[in-house]
N, C-alpha and C positions, 0 to 999 in steps of 0.2 A: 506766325501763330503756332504751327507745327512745333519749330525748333523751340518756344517758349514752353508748349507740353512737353517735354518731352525733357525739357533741365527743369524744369518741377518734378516729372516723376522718379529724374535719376539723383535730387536732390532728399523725395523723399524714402527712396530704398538706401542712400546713404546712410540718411537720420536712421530710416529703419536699424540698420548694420552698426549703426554707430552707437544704438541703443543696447542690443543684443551684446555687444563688445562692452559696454560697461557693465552687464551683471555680472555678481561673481558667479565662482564656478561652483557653488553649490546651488542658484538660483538658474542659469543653465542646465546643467543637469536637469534640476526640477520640471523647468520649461521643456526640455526634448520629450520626458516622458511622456507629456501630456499632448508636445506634436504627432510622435509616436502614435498615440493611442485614438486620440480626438480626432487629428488632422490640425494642420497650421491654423486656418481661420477660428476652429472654435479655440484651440491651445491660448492663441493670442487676446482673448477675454480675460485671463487669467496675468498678474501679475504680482512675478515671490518677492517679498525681501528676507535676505536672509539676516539674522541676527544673532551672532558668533556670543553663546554663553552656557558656561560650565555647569548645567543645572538639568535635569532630566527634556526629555523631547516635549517640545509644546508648541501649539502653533496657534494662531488667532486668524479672525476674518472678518472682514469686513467690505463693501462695495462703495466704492467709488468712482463718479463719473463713469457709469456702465461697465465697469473693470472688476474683476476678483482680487482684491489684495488681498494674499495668502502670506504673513509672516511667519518667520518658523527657528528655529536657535540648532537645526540641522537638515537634510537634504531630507531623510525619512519623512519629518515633521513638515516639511511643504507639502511633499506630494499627499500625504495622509492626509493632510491640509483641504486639498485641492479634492480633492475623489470624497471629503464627508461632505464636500459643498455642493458638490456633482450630484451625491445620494439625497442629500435634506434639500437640496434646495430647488434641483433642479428634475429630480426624481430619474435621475439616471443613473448606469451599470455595469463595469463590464468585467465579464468573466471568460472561464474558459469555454463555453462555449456559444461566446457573441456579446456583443451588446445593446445595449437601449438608452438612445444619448439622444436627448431631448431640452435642449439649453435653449431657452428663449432668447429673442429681440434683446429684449427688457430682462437685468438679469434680475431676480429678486435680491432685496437689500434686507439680509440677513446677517449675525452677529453668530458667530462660533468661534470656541476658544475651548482646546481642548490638549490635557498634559496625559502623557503615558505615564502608568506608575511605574515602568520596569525600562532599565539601562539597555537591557539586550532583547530583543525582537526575535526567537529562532525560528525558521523552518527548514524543512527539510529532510527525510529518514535516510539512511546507510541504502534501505531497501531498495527507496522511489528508485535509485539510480539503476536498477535490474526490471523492478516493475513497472515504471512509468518513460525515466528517459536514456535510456541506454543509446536508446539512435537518434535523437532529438539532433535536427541542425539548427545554425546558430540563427534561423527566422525561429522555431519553434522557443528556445531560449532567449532570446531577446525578447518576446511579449511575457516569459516566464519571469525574467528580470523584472519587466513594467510593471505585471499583477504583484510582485510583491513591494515595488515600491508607494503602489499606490493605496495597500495596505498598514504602511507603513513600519515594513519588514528591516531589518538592519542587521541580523545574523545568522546567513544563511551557508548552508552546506556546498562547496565545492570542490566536488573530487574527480572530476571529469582530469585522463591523460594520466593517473595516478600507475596504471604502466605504464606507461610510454617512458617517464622518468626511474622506475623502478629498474625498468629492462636495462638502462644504463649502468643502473649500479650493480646489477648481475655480472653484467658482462666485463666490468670492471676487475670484481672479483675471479672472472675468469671460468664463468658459466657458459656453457653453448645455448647454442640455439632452441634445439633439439629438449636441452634440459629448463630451460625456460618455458616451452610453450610443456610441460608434463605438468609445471607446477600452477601453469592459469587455465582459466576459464573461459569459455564464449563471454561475449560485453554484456548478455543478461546475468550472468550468473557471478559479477566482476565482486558484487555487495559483500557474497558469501565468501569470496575467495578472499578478500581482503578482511574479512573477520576471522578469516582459518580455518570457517566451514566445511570447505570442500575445495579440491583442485583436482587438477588433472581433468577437466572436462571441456575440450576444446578450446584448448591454448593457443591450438595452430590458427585462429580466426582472426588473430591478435597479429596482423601482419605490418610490412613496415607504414603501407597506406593508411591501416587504421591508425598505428602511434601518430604519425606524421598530421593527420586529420585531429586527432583529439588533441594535441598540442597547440593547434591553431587555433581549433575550436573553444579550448580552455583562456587562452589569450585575449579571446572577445570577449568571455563571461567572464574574465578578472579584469579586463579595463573597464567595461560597463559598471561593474558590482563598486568597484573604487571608483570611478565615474561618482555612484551615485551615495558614495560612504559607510557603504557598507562594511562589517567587517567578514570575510568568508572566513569559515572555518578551512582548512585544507587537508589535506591527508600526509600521512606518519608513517613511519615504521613500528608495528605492532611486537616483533618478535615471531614472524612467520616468515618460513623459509623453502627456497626450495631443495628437496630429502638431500639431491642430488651435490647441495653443499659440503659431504662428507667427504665425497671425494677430494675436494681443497683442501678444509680444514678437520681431518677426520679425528681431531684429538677435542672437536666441541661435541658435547650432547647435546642431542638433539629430542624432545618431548613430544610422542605420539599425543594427539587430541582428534575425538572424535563429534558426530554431529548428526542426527538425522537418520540414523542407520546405514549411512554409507559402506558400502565393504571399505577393506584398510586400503587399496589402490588409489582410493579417492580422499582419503583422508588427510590433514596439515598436520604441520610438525613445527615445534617452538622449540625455540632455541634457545635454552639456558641462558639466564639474566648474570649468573657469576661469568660469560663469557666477555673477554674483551672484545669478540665479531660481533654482541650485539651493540655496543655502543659504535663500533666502526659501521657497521650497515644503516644505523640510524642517523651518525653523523654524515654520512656519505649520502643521504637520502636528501635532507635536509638543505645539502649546498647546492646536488644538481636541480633539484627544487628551485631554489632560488636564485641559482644562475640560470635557469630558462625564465621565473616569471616573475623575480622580485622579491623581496624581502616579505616573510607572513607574518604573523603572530599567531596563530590559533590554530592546534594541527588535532587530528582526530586519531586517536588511536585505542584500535579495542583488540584484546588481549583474550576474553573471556566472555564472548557472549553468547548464552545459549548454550556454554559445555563447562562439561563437569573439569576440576582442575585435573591439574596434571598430577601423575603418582609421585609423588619422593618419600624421601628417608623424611625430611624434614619437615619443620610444626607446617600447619598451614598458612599459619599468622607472618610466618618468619619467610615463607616461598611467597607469597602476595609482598609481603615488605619489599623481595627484593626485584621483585617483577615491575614494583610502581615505581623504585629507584633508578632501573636501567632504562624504562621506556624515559621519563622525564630526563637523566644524564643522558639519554641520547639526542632528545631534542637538543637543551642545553650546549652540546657539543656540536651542533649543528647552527644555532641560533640561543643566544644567549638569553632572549627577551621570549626565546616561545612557550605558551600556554596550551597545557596538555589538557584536551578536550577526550571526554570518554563518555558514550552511551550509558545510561543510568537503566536500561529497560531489565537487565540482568537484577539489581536490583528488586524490581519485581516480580519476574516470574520465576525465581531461586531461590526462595527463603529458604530452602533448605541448607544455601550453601553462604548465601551472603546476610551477614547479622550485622550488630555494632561491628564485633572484633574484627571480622573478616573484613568486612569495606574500611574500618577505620587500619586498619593494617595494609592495606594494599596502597591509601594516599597517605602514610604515616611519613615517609621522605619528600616530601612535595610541600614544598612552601604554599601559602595558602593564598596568594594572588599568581601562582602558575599552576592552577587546576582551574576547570571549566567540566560541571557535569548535568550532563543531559539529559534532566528529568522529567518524561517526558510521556507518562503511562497515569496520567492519574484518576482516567475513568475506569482504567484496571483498579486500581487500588479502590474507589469507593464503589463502585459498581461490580464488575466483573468480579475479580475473586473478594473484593471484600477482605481486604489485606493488613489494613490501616497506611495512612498517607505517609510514603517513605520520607519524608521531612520530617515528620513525628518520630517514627520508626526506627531511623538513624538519626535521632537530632540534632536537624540539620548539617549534617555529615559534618559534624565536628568544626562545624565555621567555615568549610572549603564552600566555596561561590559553587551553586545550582541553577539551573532552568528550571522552572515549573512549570509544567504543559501538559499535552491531549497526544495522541496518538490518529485518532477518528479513524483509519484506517487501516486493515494486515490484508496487502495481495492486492493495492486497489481494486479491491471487488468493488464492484456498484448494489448490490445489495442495501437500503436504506436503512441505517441503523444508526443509534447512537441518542443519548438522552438531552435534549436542547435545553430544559430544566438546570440541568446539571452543569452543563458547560457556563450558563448564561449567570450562576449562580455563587458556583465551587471555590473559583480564584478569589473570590471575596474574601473565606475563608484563610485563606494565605495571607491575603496584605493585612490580615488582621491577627496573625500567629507570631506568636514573639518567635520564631523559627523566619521570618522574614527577614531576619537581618543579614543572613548569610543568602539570601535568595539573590540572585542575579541577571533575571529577568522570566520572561515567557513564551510559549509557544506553542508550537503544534509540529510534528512529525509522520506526517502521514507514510505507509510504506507506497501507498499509491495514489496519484493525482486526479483528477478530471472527473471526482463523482463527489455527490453529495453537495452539491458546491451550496448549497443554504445553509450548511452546518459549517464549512471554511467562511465562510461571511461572518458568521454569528460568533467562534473565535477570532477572528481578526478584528469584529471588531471589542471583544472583551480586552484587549491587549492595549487597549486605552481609555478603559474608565477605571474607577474606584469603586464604584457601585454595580451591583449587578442592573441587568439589562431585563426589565420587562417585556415580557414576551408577548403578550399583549399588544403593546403597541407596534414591539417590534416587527411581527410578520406582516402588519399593517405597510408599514414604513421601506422593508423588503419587497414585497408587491409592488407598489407604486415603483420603487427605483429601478427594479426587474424587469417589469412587465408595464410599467407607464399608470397602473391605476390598481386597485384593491377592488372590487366588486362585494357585495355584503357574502354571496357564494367564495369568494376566494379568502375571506376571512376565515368561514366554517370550516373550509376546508383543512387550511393548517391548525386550526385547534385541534380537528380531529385527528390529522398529522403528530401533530405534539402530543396527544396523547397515544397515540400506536407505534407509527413508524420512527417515531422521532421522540420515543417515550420510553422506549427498551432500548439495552445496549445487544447486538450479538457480536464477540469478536469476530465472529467469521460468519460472516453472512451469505450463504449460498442457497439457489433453489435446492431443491431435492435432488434433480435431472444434472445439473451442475457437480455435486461433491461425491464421494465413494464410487466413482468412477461410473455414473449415470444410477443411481436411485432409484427404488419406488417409492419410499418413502417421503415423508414430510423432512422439508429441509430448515435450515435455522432461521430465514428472514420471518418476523414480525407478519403474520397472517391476520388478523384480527379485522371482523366480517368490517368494522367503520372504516380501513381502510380505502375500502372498494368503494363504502359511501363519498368517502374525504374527495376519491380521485373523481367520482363522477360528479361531486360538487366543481371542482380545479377545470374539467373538460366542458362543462356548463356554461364559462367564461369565453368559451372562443369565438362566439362570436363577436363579442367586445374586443376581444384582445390579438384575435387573428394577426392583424398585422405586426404584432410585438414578434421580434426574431426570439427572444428569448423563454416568452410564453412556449411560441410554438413548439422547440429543444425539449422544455421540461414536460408539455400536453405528451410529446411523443415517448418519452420516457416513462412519464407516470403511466400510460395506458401499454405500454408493452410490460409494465410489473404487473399491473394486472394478467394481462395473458399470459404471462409464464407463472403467476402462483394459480392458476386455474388447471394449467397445463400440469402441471406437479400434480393438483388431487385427481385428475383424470387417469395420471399414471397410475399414481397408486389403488383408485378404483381398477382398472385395468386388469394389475397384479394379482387384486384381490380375488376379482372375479376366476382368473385364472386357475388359484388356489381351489376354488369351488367349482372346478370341471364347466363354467360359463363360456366356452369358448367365443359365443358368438361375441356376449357383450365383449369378454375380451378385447377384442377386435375390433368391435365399434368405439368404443372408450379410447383403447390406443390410437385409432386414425383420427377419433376429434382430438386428442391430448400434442399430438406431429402436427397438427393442422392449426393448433394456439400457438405454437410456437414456429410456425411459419409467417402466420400472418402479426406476431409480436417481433418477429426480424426485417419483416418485410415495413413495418412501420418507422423502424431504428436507421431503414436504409436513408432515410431521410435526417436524421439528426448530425450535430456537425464534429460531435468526437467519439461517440458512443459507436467504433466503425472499426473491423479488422482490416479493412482496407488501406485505412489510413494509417496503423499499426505498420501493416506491412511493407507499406511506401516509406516511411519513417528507415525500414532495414536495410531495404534493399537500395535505398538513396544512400546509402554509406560509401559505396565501393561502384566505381567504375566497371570493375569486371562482373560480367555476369556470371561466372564461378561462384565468385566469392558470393554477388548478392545471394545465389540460393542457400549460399550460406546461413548468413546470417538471417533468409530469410526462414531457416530451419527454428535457427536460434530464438527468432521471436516466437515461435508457433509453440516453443517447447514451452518458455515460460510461462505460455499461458493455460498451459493446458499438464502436460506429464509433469512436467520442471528437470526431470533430472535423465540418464542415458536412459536407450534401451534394455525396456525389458526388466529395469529395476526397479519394483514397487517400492514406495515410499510413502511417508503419511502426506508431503509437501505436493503427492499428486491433488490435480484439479484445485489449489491452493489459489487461484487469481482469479478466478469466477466471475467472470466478466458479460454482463449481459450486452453484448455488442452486438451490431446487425454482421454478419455476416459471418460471427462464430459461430451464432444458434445456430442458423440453417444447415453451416458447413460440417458443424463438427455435434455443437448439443444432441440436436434432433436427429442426426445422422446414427449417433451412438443412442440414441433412443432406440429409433426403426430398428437396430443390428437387436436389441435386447427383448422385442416386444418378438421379432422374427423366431427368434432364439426360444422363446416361450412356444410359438407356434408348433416347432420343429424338435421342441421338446430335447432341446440340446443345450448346453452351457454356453454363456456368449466370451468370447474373446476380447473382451473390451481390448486390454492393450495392443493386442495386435490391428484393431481398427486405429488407436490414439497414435502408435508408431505411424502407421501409416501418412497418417494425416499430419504428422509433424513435420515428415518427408516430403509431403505435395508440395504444389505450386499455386500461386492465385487465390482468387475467391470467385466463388460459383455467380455467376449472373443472375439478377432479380431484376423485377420491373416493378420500381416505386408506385406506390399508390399518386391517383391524379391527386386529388385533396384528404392528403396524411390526416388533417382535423379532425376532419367528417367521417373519415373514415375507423381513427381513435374513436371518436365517440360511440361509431354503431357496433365494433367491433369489441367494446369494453360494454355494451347495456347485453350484447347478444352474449358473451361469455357469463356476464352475471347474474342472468336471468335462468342461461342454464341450469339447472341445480342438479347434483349428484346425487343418486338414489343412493339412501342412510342403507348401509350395509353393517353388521352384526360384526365391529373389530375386537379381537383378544388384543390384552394390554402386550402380549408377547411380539419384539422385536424382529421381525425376518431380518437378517444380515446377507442372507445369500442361500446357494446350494451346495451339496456336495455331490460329488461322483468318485467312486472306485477306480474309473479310469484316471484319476489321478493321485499317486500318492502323495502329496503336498501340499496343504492349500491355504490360501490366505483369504480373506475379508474385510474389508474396511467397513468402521463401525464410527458412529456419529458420536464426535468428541462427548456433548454433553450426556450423553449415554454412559460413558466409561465409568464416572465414578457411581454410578447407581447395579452395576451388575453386581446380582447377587448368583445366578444359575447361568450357565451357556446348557442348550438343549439341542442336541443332534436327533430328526427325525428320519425315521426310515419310510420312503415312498413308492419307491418300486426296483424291480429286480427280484433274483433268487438267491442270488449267492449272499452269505455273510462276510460282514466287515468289520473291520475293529480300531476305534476312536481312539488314537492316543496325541499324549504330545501338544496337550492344545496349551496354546500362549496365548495370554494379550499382550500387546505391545503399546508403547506410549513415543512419540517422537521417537523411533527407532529403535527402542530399547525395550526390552522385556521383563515386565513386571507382575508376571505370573508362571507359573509353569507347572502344568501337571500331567504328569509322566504316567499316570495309570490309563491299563490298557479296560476299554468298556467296550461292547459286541454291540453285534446291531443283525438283526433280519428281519423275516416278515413275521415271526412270533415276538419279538421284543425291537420292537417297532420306535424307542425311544434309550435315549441314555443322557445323564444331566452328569455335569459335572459344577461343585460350587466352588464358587468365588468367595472368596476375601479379600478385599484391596485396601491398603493403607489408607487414611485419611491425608488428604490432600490430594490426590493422587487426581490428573488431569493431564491433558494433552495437547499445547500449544499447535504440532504441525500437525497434526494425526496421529490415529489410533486404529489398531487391527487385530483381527483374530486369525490366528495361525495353529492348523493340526496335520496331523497327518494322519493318511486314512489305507488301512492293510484290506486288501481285497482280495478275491481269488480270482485270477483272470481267465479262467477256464469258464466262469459262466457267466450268463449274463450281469449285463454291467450296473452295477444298484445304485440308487440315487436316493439322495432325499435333501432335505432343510437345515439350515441352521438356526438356531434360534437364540435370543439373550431374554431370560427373565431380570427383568428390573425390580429395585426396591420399590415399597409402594409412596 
């Protein structure tokens, strides 16, 4: 009897084996994903046929015999297949941080059938790869792979090892060591370097464990991606070099290009397109490319992003001509069949530099089925600056094939921002533009991952209808797959969601305490009092919803935004009072405003990506040696915090604003305490010499998680909103900061959307005896100085003020940051004077 079970059960894992062995290898594929993600038993409910036809991604569904048949005419098109059957049918989810997978007995016997209007699926930013996954291993990338296949993603970015192969081609040419790590970066900072941003900032991190590591590591995310049919994008030769190539070939010119305000140490250099080294370091690129990981098609190269061109004698039209000539003959020369892929976001934020002629001159040598461009900014264009839709703009870029997409995020900041209207809406507008004929699919480009993720849902799933997306039903339909159920409170909520948080765009969404290197002021995220109502509607649900893993992520989320925008107007109460010789309230304002933002960190300790912990695990998991990890575990702390060396103010500081558990405690509110202390002590605070410090530690400070996070969300969000802040009598006038005579130089960082309304800057005089005298004040835009006025204005206790006006260009705005810079003549024989800065705004 034994031995009769026992060749049934080895006859039926045969059958099993012998089944799995007949699917093809796109229906495999399809299947792993979903063992992957699900697990074997529920995966095996599910069953693909794949059906090989020349015609945009479509899949169909239907149930039988208690099975999912998921058909599909590509690998995309099953799993997108399979995860919209998951979401409508079975009200499950999964995201990055968790899921809600709830597949009954009994599966329901539903009918869907759904075609993507667009050939190409993109995601992916240049950026994510500094702000999101610089140290990602290949368990974190491999569920990376999954979320976009079950999206139904098919054109994604892969440039992970892009030195590792580089270094090869250096040192071929006969570069050292020494001169190699001058011209790279730390692995967060690799986006910039490989656009010409910036180098020279910790190249030596780039050792041979890491090449060695990121080559293996790229190995699994290109057989997976092909695996699953996707096409990657890959990386290229730009035309950036390192300076110390003169030495070899010192008869090539080499083009200074700058970025950001970097001093010139830190600055890239291009390399003249009339040279024959640029088609040799391109084609050189391209083979050992392809002799480590196989033949590509689609390589990324950007040339000009973010900076102003390079000087020559020559037209502008006729230098882009030969720029777009050498980067495409260099692929060419490399790979016969490759398509030159290029960021479209310059586009955008450059009208100054890029028009018809300009862009249609830079792809004028470029056959029009070997360009790929990435356009990929177009809640900038109808929202943000209000630009017009560079499809329009450039019509159509001349027939060259585009992406049309969203960006939703700069810095992965988690900040909630972005208008769901608009995204759920917009792309209609496209498939209905006689400018669609040259489009060539869509997407989304986030610079940073793991936030917002109800607005990554709601694009991914516009990237496969024709119709816009009711929102309406939608957040309806979201709920339930999320969270297991919609509650009529969880409904209210997101409407009032979509009208506030999810109704305004801010590019850069930071608290107050977060940007200008810790704030009193009001910061850019969407405040609006129904917010507070939305969330405590959303936090009303937990007792329904408690057991949901993915409720609970977003309860603790949504309730620590509340305590940090509570925390922000206590500061600013705080400051205020301070201004008005209130010491006491001072004091008491600042210790409740440290004490929201302790106990909004303390709630985040519980969420499952919202963690510097986990960040920092991520770096120091890179490198075996524990050298290296404090390394790299510098390098993560920078980017999220200074971004660039010591000691070098930059607009790109405090640029990633990440409300995480264990950055508030460690660093936000730490740089709070030092600022409020600073008030106390009636002394100037040293922000960056705290942010240095802290970039240089080690660890994360110990806390002890709340017993029930829920409960404790909910009392801790009625008690912060009940508090109200006594109405204080505000002038429309800007404090940016202080001044002191003990320093002759000084700078300010001032709130991007401020920049273009300054009509006055105003120096007040507060205390001291001695006179001082104002000159030299500049504003600065990304780096760069777009004012300057050189008159000398006095200051003592009898002319107590001095205004100097502004005039700024129209247009005039600040992508990275913006700052005010003077210098201040004092007499150092007497006491040391102090006072205010001020910006009056237009009204």
């Amino acid at each position: 009897m034994m031995f009769r079970l026992q060749l049934i059960l080895l006859l039926f894992i045969v059958g099993s084996c012998s089944n799995y062995n007949n699917q093809s290898p796109e229906e495999l594929a399809a299947y792993n994903v979903l063992k992957r993600t699900l697990g074997p038993d529920e995966a095996s409910k599910f069953i693909f046929k794949y059906k090989e036809k020349d015609s945009l991604d479509t899949y169909a569904i239907n149930v039988e015999n208690n099975k999912v048949v998921v058909s599909g005419n590509s690998t995309s098109a099953l799993t997108r297949g399979a995860y919209d059957y998951l979401k409508s049918a079975t009200n499950s989810m999964t995201s990055w941080s968790g899921k809600n997978i709830n597949i009954p007995v009994e599966l329901p016997e539903v009918e869907l059938k759904a075609t993507s209007p667009y050939e190409n699926r993109y995601y992916l930013n240049v950026c994510a790869f500094g702000y999101s996954t610089p140290y990602w291993d290949w368990e974190r990338w491999e569920k990376e792979i999954d979320w976009m296949a079950l999206r139904g993603i098919n054109f994604p970015l892969a440039l992970v090892a892009n030195e590792a192969i580089a270094t090869r081609v250096w040192k071929k040419l006969g570069l050292t060591q020494d001169e190699i790590d001058e011209f790279y970066t730390a692995p967060s900072l690799l986006p910039w370097q490989r656009m010409g941003n910036v180098n020279n900032l910790g190249g030596e991190l780039l050792t041979e464990e890491w090449h060695n590591g990121q080559i293996a590591l790229q190995h699994k995310i290109l057989d997976r991606i092909k695996e699953l049919n996707m096409n990657p994008i890959l990386p290229a030769f730009a035309g950036f070099v390192p300076k110390d190539i003169s030495r070899l070939y010192p008869e090539n010119e080499l083009l200074p290009v700058s970025w950001g305000g970097f001093p010139e140490k830190y600055q890239g250099a291009l390399i003249s397109p009339k040279t024959p080294l640029f088609d040799k370091i391109g084609k050189l690129f391209i083979e050992e490319w392809e002799n480590e990981f196989g033949k590509g098609k689609y390589y990324l190269a950007d040339s000009f992003n973010e900076m102003d061109l390079p000087k020559t004698d020559q037209p502008v039209t006729e230098l882009l001509a030969e720029y777009g000539s050498a980067i495409y003959e260099s692929l060419k020369s490399g790979n016969p069949d490759a398509v030159w892929v290029v960021q479209g976001w310059m586009f955008t934020y450059q009208r100054n530099i890029w028009n018809k002629e300009t862009t249609n001159a830079l792809f004028s040598e470029i056959p029009d089925d070997k360009l790929m461009i990435l356009d990929y900014a177009y809640e900038y264009n109808g929202i943000a600056y209000k630009n017009g839709f560079n499809y329009e703009v450039f019509e159509g870029y001349n027939n060259k094939p585009w992406i049309y997409g969203f960006m939703l995020n700069s810095g992965g900041k988690t900040g909630h921002t972005g208008v769901h209207d608009y995204y759920a809406t917009n792309p209609i507008e496209l498939l209905n533009s006689p400018y669609n004929k040259s489009n060539s699919g869509f997407g989304f480009a986030p610079e940073g991952i793991e936030n917002n993720e109800v607005t990554f849902e709601l694009v991914s799933d516009m990237a496969w209808t024709t119709e816009a997306i009711d929102l309406d039903e939608w957040y309806i339909d979201y709920s339930k797959s999320r969270y297991g159920a919609a509650p009529s409170a969880m409904e209210e909520a997101w409407q009032l969601l979509r009208k506030t948080s999810y109704g305004t765009m801010t590019d850069h969404p930071r608290f107050g305490f977060q940007g200008n290197s810790g704030s009193w002021s009001k910061g850019t995220i969407n405040k609006d009092p129904r917010i507070f109502d939305a969330i405590e509607k959303f936090l009303s649900c937990s007792d329904e919803l408690k057991d949901s893993e993915l409720y609970h992520a977003d309860a603790l989320e949504f309730a620590a935004t509340v305590l940090c925008h509570k925390a922000e107007d206590w500061f600013g109460y705080a400051f205020n009072a301070h201004q008005n010789s209130d010491f006491e309230t001072r004091d008491k304002a600042g210790e409740w405003a440290l004490q929201l933002l302790s106990d909004a960190d303390r709630l985040l300790e519980n969420h499952p990506t919202l963690s510097l912990q986990r960040w920092i695990g991520f770096a120091r998991g890179t490198s075996s040696d524990i050298k290296q990890q404090d390394k790299y575990e510098e390098d993560a702390r920078r980017i999220l915090t200074v971004w660039g060396p010591p000691e070098l103010k930059l607009g790109v500081n405090d640029y990633a604003a990440r409300m995480w558990g264990g950055l508030i405690r460690d660093y936000y509110r730490e740089r709070m305490a030092g600022k409020l202390e600073s008030l106390q002590l009636n002394e100037t605070y040293d922000n960056r010499a705290f942010e240095d410090a802290w970039v240089s530690g080690k660890g994360v400070s110990k806390i002890e998680p709340f017993d029930d996070p829920l409960e404790s969300a909910r009392k801790l969000v009625k008690q912060a909103i009940e508090r109200p802040i006594p109405i204080i009598v505000k002038e429309n006038d800007i404090i940016v900061g202080d001044w002191s005579s003990a320093d002759s130089s000084m700078e300010w960082p001032i709130r991007r959307a401020d920049l273009p309304k300054i009509k006055e800057i105003k120096f007040i005089y507060t205390s001291g005896t001695s006179q001082v005298g104002i000159k030299d004040v500049i504003l600065i835009a990304d780096g760069k100085a777009i004012t300057h006025n050189s008159e000398v204005k006095y200051l003592d206790n009898q002319n107590s003020a001095v205004s100097f006006p502004i005039k700024l260009s129209n247009g005039i705005r600040a992508n990275n940051g913006a700052s005010l810079r003077a210098t201040i003549e004092g007499d150092e024989s007497e006491r040391e004077a102090k006072g205010r800065v001020v910006l009056i705004l237009e009204d």
